[in-house]
C-alpha positions as CSV (number, residue, x, y, z in Angstrom):
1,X,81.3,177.7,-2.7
2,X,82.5,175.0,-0.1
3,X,85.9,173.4,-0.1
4,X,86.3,169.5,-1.1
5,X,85.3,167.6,2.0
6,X,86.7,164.5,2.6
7,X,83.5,162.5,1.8
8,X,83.3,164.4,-2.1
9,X,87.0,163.5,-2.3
10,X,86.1,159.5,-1.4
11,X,82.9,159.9,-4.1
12,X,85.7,161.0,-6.7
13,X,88.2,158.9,-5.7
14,X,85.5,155.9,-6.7
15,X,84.2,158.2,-9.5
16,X,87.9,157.6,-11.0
17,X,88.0,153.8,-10.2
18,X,84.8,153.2,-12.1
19,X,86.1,154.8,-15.2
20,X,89.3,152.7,-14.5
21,X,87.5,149.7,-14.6
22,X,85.4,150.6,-17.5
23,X,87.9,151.7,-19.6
24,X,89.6,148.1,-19.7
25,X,86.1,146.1,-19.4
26,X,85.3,148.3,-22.7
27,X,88.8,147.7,-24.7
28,X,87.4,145.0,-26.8
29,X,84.7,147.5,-28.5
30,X,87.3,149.1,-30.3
31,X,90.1,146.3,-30.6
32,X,88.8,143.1,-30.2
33,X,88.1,142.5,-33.8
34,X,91.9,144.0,-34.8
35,X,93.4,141.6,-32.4
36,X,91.2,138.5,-33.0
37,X,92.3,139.4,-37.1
38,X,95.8,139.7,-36.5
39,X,95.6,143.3,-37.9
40,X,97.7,144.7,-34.5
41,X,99.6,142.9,-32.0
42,X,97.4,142.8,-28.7
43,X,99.4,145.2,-26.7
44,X,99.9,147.8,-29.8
45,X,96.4,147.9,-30.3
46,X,95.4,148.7,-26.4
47,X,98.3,151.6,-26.2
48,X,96.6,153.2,-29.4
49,X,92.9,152.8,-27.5
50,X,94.0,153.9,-24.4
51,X,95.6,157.3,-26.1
52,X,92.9,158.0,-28.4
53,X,90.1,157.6,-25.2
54,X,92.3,160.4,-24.0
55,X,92.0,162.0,-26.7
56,X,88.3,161.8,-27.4
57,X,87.3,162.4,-23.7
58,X,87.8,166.5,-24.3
59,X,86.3,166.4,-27.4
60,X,82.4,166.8,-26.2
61,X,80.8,167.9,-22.7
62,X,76.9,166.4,-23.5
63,X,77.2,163.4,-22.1
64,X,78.0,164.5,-19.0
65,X,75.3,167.2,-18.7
66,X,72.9,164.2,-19.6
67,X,74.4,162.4,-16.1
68,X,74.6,165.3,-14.0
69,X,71.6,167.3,-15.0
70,X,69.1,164.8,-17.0
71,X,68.8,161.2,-15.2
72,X,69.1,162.4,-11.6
73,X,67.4,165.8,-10.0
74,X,70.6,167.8,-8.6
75,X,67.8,169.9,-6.5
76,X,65.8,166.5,-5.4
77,X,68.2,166.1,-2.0
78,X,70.9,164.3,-3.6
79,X,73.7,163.8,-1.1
80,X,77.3,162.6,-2.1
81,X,76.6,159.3,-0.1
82,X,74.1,158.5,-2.7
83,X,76.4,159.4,-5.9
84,X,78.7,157.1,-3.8
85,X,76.8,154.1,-3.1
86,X,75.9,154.2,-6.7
87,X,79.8,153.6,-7.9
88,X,79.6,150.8,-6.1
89,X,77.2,148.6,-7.5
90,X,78.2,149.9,-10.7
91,X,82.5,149.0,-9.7
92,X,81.0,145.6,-8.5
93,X,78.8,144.5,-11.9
94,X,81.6,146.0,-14.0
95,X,84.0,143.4,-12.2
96,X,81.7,140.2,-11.9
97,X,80.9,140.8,-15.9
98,X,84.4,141.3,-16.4
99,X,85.5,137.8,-14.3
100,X,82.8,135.8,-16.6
101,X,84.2,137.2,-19.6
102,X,80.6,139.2,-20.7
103,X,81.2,142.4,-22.2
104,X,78.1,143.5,-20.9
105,X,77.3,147.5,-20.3
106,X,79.3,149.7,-18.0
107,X,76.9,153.0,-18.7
108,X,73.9,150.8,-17.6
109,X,75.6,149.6,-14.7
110,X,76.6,153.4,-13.8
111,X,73.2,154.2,-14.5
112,X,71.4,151.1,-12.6
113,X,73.9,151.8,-9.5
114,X,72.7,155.4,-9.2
115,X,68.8,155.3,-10.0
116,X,68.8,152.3,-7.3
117,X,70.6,154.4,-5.0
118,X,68.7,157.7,-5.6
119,X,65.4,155.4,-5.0
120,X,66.5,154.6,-1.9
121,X,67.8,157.4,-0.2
122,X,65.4,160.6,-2.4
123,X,62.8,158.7,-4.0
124,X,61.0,158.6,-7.2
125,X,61.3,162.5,-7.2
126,X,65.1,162.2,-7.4
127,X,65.0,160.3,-10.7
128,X,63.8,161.9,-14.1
129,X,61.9,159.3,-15.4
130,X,61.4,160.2,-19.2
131,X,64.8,161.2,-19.3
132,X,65.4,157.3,-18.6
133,X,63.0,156.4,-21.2
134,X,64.4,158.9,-24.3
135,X,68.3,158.7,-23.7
136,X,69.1,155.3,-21.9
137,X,66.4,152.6,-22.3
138,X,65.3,153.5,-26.2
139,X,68.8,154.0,-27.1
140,X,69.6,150.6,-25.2
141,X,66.9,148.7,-27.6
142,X,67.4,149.9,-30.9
143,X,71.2,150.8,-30.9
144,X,72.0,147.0,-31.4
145,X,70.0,146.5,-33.8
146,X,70.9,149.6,-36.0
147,X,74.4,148.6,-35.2
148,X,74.0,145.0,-36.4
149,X,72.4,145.6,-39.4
150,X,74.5,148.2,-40.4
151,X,77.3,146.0,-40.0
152,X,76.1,143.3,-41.7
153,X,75.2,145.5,-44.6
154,X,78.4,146.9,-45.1
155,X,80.1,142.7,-44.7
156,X,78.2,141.9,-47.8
157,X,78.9,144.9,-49.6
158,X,82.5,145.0,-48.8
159,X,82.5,140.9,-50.0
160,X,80.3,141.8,-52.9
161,X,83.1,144.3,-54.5
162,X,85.9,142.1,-53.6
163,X,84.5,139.4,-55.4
164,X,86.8,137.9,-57.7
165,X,89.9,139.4,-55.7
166,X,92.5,137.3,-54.8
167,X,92.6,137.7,-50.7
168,X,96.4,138.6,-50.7
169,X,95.4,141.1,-52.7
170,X,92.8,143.2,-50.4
171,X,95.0,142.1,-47.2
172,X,97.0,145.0,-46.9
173,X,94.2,147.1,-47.4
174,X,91.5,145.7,-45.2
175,X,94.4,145.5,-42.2
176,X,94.6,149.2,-42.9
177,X,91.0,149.9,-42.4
178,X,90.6,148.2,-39.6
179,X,93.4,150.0,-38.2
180,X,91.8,153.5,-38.5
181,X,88.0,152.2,-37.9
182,X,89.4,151.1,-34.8
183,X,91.0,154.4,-34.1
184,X,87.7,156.0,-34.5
185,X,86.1,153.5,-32.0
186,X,88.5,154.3,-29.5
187,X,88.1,157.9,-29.9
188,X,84.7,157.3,-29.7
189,X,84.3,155.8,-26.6
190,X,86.5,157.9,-24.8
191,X,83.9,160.7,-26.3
192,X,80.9,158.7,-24.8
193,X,82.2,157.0,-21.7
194,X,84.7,159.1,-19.8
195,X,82.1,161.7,-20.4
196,X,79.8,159.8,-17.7
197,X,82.4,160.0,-15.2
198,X,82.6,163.5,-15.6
199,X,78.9,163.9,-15.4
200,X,79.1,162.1,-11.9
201,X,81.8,163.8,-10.7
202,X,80.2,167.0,-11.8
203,X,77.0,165.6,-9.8
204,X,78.8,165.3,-6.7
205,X,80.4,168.7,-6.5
206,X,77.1,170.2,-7.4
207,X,75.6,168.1,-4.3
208,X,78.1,169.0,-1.9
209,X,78.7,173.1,-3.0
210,X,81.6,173.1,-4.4
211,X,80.5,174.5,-7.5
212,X,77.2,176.1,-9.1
213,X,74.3,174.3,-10.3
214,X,74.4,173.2,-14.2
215,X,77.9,173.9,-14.0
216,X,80.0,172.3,-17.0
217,X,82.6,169.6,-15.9
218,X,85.8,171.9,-14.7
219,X,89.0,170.9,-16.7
220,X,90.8,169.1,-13.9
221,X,87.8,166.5,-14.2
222,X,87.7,166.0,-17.9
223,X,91.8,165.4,-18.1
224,X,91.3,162.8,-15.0
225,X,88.3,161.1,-16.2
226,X,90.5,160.7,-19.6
227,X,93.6,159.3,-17.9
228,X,91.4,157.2,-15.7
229,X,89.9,155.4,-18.2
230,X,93.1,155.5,-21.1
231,X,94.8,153.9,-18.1
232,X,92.2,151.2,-17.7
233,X,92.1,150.8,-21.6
234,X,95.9,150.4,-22.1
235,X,95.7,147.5,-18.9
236,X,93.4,145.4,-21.4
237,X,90.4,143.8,-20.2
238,X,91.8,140.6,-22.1
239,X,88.6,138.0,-21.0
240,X,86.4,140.2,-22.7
241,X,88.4,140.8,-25.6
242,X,88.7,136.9,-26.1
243,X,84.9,137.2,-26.0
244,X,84.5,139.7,-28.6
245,X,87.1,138.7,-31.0
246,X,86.4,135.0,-30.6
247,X,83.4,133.9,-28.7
248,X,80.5,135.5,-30.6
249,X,81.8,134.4,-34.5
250,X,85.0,133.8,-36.4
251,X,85.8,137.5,-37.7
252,X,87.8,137.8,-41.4
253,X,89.1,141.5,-42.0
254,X,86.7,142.8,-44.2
255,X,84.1,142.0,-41.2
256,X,86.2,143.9,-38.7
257,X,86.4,146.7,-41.3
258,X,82.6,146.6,-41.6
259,X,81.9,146.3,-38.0
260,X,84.0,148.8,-36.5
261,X,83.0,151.3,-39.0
262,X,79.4,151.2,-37.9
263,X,80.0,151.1,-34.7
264,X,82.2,154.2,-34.2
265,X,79.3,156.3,-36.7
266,X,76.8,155.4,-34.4
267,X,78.6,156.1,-31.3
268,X,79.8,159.8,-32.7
269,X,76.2,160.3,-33.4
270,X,75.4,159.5,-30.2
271,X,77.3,161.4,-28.3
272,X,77.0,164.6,-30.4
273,X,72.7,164.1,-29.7
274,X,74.0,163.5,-25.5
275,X,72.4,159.9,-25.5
276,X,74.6,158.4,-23.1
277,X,74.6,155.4,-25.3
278,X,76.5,151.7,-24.5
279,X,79.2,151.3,-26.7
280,X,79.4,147.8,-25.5
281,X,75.9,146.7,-27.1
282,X,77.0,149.1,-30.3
283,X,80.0,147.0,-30.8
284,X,78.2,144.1,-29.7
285,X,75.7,144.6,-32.2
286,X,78.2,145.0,-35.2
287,X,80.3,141.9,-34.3
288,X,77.2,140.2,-34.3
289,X,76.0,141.6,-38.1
290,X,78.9,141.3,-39.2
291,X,79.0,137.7,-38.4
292,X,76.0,137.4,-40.3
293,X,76.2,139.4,-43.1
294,X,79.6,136.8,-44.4
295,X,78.4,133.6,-45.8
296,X,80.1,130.6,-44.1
297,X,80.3,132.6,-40.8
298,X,78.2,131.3,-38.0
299,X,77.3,133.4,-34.7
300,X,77.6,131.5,-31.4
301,X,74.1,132.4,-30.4
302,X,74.9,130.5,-27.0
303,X,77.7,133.2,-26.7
304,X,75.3,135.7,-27.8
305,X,72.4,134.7,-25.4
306,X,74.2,135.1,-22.5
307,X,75.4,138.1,-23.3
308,X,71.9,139.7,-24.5
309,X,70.9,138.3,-20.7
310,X,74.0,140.2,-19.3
311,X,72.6,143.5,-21.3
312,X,69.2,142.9,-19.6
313,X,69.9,142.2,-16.0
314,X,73.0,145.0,-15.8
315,X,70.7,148.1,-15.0
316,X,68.5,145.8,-12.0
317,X,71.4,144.2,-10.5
318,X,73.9,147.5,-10.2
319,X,70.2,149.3,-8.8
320,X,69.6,146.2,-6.3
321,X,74.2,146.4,-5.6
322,X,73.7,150.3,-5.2
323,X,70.2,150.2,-3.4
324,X,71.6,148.1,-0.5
325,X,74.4,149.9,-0.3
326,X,72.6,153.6,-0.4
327,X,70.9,152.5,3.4
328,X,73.8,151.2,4.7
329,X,75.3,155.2,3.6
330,X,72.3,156.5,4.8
331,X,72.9,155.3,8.4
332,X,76.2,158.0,8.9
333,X,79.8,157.6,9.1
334,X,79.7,154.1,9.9
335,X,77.5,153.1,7.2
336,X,79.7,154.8,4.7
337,X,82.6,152.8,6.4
338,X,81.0,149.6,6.0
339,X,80.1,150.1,2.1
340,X,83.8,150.7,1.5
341,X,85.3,147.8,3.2
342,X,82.7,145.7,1.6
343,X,83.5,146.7,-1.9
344,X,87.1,145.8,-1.5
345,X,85.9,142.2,0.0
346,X,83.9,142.0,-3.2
347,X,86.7,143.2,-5.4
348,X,89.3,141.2,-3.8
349,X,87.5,137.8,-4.1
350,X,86.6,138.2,-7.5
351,X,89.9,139.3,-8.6
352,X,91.7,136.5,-6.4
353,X,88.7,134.1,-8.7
354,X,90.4,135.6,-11.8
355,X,94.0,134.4,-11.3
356,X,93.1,130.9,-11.1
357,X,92.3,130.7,-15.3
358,X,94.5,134.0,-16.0
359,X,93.7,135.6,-19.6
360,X,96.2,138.1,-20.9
361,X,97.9,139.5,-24.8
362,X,99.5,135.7,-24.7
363,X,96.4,133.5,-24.9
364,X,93.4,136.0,-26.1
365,X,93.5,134.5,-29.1
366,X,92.7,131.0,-27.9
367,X,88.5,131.0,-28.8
368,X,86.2,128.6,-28.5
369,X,85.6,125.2,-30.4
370,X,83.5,126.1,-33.6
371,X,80.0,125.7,-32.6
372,X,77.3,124.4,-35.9
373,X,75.1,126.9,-37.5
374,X,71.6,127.1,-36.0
375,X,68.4,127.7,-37.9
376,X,68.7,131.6,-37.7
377,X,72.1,131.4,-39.3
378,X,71.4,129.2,-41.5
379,X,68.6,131.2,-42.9
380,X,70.1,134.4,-43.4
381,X,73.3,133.0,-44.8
382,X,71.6,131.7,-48.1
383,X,70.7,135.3,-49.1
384,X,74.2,136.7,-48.4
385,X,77.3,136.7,-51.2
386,X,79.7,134.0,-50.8
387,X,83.6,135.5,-49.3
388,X,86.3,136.3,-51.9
389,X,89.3,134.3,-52.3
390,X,90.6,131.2,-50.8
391,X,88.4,131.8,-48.4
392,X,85.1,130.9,-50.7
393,X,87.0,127.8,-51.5
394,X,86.7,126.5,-48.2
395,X,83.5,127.4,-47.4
396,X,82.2,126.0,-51.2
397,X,84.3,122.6,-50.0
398,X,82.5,122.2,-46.3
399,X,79.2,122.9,-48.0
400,X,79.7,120.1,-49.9
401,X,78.6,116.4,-48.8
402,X,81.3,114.6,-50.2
403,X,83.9,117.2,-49.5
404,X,82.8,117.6,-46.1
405,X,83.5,114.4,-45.0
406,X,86.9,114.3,-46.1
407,X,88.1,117.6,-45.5
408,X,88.2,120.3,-43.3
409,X,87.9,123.8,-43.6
410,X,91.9,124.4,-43.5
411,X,92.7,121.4,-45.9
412,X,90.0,123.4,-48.0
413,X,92.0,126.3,-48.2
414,X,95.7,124.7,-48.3
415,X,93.8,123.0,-51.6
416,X,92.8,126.1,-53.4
417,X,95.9,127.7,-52.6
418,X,97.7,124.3,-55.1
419,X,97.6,124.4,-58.8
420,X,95.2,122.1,-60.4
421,X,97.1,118.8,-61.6
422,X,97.8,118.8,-65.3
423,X,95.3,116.6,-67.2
424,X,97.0,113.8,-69.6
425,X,96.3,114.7,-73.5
């Protein structure tokens, strides 16, 4: 076997920086819901992710054997400049995604960056086509779905047997579910996604010689691929949060509890089958059902849109990112040279873009101004159980013409919350 050369240690160097950066543009799947509820402060909640994705990235190996043995043909001529030019346009969607607040896919952006990269510099040979189809694009399609209608399932069960329950009652308990479903999330994700930095990691020593062919990832790359991306997590990736927690709907406990439960089953799942699935469109999914499944809650489908949009250009635009950069890598030393310096151009400016309208734990509570129920909504809320508590009070008194004009949702509550006047004999 070869040594390290210094081009395999630049391809895990960036390796590493990817997983940084998806580790905090992938917080909010596991706490964006706890924070947005009040169930942990912000920065509790990220130092518990970011220990549990450390956790859960020496847990399973699959994943990574899907990366560096299933999507891409280790014998097809790969060449670390590929695996490297790939990073990039991955490193550079995860960051302009990140600036614009969409919690769109880091896998598919991994993914995207290397088939465009492989394209370019192998060919269609390099890329195992119905390994695509079968582990990333199926999975893509229906794991929102499953996601969201499992989450919205479990919201109107979890409101149908707390019917009647006085909210103070099933506070304590919900804030204590949400704490541990979004434990499992976190150990989750570092299951699934450090995984694919180990897998590309693993690809690149296979390419350059350094170790054999099918070769599991070697321990020193699962424990950094778990730092890299419990570091990322613990740093917070607070504009996406805001958009998780806040942008898509107004989440009450028991629809964190509900949502992050589905999520993390369907992720565990996942990884134990190897689909190297997106635990953003999982958690995505389940905010979104969840949102649904409560009557009186309304999903920002403007939120929603763009971010489905985000989801469906992610694996083109990291291919086109990594495609461009793959024949400037191709060209030799120099064209390796020039990829690097333009990624940190790109990743300058749109950090420098982020400090003008900073987000961080102080303000990523601050959502968006409540945005009317569309037709969709409205549909699938009359079929779903009205919320316990004071909460049904409000929602019973903004459904109401009269009531509605006079009062708003928060008066609604404060108003239940009185004793009813005494009524003269």
């Amino acid at each position: 076997m070869e040594h390290i050369t210094l081009l395999i240690g630049i391809v895990i160097v960036t390796a590493l920086v990817f997983d940084f950066t998806n580790g905090f543009h992938d917080t909010a799947n596991a706490m964006a819901t706890t924070i947005s509820t009040g169930a942990l402060r912000p920065k509790a909640a990220v130092a518990m992710s970011a220990g549990l994705n450390l956790v859960g990235a020496f847990l399973s190996v699959e994943v990574a054997k899907t990366i560096s043995g299933g999507i891409i043909d280790e014998s097809a001529g790969i060449r670390p400049e590929v695996i490297f030019a790939g990073l990039v346009g991955a490193i550079v969607w995860n960051l302009l995604t990140w600036l614009a607040g969409l919690p769109s896919s880091s896998s598919h952006a991994l993914f995207g960056g290397l088939i465009g990269a492989t394209l370019v510099s192998v060919g269609t040979g390099g890329v195992h086509g119905e390994a695509v189809v079968m582990k990333v694009l199926i999975p893509a399609v229906a794991a929102p779905f499953v996601a969201g209608l499992a989450a919205m399932a479990a919201t109107r069960l979890t409101y149908r047997l707390a019917r009647g329950r006085a909210e103070a009652d099933t506070a304590k308990g919900y804030r204590a579910g949400q704490i541990a479903s979004a434990a499992l999330v976190s150990l989750a994700h570092g299951t699934n996604d450090a995984q694919k930095t180990m897998g590309v990691i693993t690809l690149a020593l296979i390419t350059g010689g350094v170790i054999a062919p099918h070769s599991d990832p070697p321990m020193w790359v699962i424990a950094s691929a778990g730092l890299a991306i419990a570091l990322g997590t613990y740093l917070g990736g607070w504009r996406i949060i805001r958009t998780m927690g806040k942008g898509i709907t107004d989440i009450q406990p028991p629809q964190g509890f509900a949502a992050q439960t589905g999520a993390a089953a369907t992720i565990l799942a996942s990884s134990h089958l190897g689909f190297a699935l997106s635990t953003t469109q999982v958690c995505s999914g389940s905010v979104m059902g969840s949102g649904l499944g409560r009557k009186g809650g309304v999903v920002r489908w403007s939120t929603a849109g763009r971010m489905v949009a985000a989801w469906g250009l992610t694996l083109p635009a990291a291919g086109l990112v990594s495609a461009g950069a793959a024949f400037l890598a191709d060209q030799g030393t120099w064209g390796v040279a020039a990829v690097a310096v333009l990624a940190l151009a790109v990743c300058g400016g749109i950090w420098a873009a982020s400090r003008r309208k900073p987000v961080d734990h102080t303000n990523v509570n601050e959502g968006p101004a409540a945005e009317p129920a569309g037709v969709v909504t409205t549909a699938l809320q009359t079929v779903s159980p009205p919320p316990a508590g004071p909460v049904a009070a409000a929602v019973r008194a903004v459904d109401t013409p009269s009531a509605s004009d006079a009062l708003t949702a928060s008066d609604a509550v404060a108003a239940a919350a009185r004793p009813a006047p005494a009524t003269a004999p």
